[in-house]
N, C-alpha and C positions, 0 to 999 in steps of 0.2 A: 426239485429238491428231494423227493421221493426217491428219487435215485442218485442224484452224484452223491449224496450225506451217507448214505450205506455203503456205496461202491467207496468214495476215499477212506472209510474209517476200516472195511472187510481188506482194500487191496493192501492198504498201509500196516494193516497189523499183520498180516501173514507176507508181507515183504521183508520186515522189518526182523520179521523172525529168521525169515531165510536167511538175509544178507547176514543177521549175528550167528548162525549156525557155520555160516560156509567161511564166513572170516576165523572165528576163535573153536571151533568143535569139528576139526577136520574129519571126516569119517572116511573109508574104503568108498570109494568112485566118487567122492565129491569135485574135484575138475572136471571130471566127464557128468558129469547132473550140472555146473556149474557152465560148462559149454554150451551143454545143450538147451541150457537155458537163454544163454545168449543170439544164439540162433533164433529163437522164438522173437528175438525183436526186431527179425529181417524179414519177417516173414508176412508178403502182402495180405492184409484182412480179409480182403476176397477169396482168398486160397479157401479159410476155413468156412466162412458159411455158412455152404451146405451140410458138412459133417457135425456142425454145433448146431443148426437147428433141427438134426436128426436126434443128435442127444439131447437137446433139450424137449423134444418134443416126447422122448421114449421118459424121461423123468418126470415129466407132465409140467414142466415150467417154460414152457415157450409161452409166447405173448402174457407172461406174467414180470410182476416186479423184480422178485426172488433170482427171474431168470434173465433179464438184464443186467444186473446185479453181478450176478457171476458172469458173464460177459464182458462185464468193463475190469473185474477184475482177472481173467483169463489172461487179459489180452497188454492189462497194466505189469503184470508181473517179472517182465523179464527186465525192463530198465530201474524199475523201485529194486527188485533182488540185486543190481550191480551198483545201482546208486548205495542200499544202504551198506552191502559187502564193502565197497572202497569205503565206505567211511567208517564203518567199525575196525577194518584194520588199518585204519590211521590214526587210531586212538590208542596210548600209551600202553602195549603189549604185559607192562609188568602192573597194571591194577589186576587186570583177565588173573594173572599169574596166581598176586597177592589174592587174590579174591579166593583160587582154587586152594591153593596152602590152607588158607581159614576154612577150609570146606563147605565152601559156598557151590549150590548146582547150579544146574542150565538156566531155570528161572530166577533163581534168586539172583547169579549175574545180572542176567537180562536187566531186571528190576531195579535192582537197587544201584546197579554200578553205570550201565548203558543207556538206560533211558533219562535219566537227569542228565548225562553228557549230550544229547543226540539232536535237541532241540530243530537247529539247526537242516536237520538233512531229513527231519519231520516234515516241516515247512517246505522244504523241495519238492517232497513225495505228496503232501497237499497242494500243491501251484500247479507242479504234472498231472494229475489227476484229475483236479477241477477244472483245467482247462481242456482236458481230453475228453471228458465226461460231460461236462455242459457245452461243451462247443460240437459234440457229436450227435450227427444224423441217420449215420447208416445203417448204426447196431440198432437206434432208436425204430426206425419207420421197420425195421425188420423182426428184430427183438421182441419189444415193448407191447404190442399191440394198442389197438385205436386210443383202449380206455387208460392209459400208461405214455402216450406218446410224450415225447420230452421238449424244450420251448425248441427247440431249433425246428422239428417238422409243425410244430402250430406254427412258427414263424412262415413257414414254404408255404404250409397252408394258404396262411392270410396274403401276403404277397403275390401269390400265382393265382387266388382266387381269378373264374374268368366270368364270375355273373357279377351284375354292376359296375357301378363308377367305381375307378380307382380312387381308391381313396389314399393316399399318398403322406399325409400328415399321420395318419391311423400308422400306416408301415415303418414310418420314421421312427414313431415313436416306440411301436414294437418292437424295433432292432435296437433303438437304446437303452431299452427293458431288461433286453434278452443278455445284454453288454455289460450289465451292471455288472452283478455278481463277479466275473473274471474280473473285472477292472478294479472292485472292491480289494480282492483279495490279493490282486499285488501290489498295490498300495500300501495297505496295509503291513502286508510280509515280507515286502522288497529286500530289509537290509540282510535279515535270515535267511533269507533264497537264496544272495551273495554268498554268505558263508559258508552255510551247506554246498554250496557245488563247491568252494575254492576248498572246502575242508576233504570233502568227501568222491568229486565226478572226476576229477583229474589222478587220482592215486589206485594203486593196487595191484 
């Protein structure tokens, strides 16, 4: 919890920002930041690695929280930024407008006008996250260090343990531990998950 709760609240807010940036605030080379961004989500995870734990190590946050953290949202970034892009501009063009006439800025759009609309494509960018963030092992056992490890590598742990009896019932019931949480939260969010992709993943 120590980390997916940081990671979806830090990826979600600075995704959210982007996508409303590159939809309604077009600036000089935003297609080209806005491409290159896209690229970033083709990009196998092992490519980077080595070169993120050279920076995190030169910033002094490898095998810390802080520095997992930014990792999961590094690497979240490029589909939240396209998911919430397509869905801010599929949102009625002339509120953005009306808002700028009243002289409303960058935040106070944001605020008052975009984030009571957006619910919906929230809830997306929390279901990808949380499932990406708790279901992941690699940046964990790499990242995190021993004292930070996340359930999935205590789970490998306990299941490949090789001194004693297997204990089988103990594994079961750690894998349905480990299962809640994602299972919870689409339960829960399913019919908003719906709507943000149909509102928001398909358009732009």
């Amino acid at each position: 919890m120590k980390i997916t709760v940081p990671g979806i609240i830090v990826s979600i807010a600075v995704a959210s920002v982007n996508g409303y940036a590159l939809a309604n605030w077009r600036f000089k080379g935003s297609e080209f930041f806005f491409t290159v961004l896209l690229f970033g989500a083709f990009i196998p995870y092992q490519v980077m690695l080595y070169p993120l734990v050279i920076i995190l190590r030169e910033l002094h946050l490898f095998s810390t929280l802080p520095g997992i953290v930014l990792v999961h949202t590094i690497f979240g970034m490029p589909i939240l930024t396209l998911l919430f892009r397509n869905y801010f501009a599929s949102l009625p063009e002339e509120l953005f407008k009306a808002a700028r006439v009243d002289g409303a800025g960058f935040w106070q759009i944001f605020f008052k006008i975009m984030l009571p609309m957006s619910l919906p494509i929230f809830v997306v960018g929390m279901i990808i996250q949380t499932t990406g963030i708790w279901n992941d092992f690699l940046f964990g056992v790499i990242f995190a260090g021993q004292q930070n490890y996340p359930m999935t590598v205590q789970l490998n742990n306990i299941v490949n343990a090789v001194q004693g009896v297997k204990e089988y019932n103990v594994n079961m019931a750690a894998t349905l531990l480990t299962g809640l949480v994602p299972l919870a939260v689409y339960f829960v969010s399913g019919p908003l998950f719906v709507r943000g992709i149909a509102a928001g993943a398909v358009k732009g």
